[in-house]
C-alpha positions in Angstrom: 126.3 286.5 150.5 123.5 288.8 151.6 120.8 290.5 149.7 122.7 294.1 150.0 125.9 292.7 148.6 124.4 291.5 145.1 124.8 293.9 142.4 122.2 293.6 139.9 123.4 292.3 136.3 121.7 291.5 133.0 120.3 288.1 133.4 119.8 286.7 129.3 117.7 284.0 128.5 120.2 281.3 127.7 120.8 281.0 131.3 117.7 279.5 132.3 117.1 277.3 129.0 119.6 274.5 130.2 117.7 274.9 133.9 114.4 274.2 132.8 113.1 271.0 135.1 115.6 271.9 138.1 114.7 273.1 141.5 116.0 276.6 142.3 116.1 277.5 145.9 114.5 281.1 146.9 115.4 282.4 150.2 112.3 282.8 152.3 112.2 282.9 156.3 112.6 280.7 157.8 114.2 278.3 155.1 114.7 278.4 151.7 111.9 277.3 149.3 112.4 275.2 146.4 110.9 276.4 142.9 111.2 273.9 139.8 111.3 275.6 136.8 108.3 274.3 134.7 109.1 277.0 131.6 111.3 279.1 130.2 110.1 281.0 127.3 111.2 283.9 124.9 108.8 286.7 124.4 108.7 287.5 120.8 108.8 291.3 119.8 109.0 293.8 116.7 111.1 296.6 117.2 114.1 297.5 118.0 115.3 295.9 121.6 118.2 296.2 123.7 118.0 292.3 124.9 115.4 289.5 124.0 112.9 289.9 125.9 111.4 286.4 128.3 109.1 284.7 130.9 109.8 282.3 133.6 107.4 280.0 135.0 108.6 278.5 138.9 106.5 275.9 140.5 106.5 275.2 144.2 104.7 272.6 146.5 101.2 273.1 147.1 101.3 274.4 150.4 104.2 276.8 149.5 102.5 280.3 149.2 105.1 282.8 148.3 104.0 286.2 147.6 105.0 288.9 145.3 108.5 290.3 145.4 112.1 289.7 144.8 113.7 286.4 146.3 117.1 285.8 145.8 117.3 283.0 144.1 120.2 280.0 143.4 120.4 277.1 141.3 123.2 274.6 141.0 126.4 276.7 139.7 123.7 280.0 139.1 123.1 282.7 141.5 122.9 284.1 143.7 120.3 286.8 142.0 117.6 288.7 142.8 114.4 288.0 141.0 111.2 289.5 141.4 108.3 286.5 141.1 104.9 287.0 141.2 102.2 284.5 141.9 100.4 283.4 138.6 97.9 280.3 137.2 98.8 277.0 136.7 99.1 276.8 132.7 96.3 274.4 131.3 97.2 270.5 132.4 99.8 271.8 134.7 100.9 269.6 138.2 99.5 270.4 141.4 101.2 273.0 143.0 101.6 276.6 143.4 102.6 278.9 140.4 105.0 282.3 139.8 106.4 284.2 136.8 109.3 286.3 136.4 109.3 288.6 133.2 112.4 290.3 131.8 112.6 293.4 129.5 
């Protein structure tokens, strides 16, 4: 399945708590790259919301440099979907490697 045939959907937080520690693959040229997921965390908010609010933190190889963007992205029986990443820093006693965060309002 291509890029242009995903329909976006409302991705919930549940989704990614039973995924934390696996390796998602994002599709990159000219191969895939593989991304553990090192976090998955709610974001805590007053008000009224339409959906809980999260963060994702991805971890890839040291010399993996992805940049910015959205990367369709797979994992075992989830995905494909698009998610937009963004390069971030390594949280405080974190593994070698390079880091991203997704964020979903």
């Amino acid at each position: 399945m291509s890029t242009k045939e995903l329909i976006p959907r409302t991705i919930e937080f549940h989704e990614f708590e039973p995924l934390v520690g696996k390796i998602f693959l994002a599709d990159c040229d000219p191969k895939p790259a593989p991304l553990e997921l090192v976090e998955a965390r709610p974001i805590l908010m007053t008000g009224s919301i339409i959906r809980p609010q999260f963060t994702l933190v991805f971890r890839s190889a040291p010399s993996t440099l992805l940049i910015a963007g959205i990367y369709t992205m797979r994992c075992g029986l989830f995905g494909p979907e698009m998610i937009y990443i963004a390069p971030t820093f390594a949280p405080p006693g974190a593994l070698p490697g390079q880091y991203y965060q997704a964020a979903f309002s």
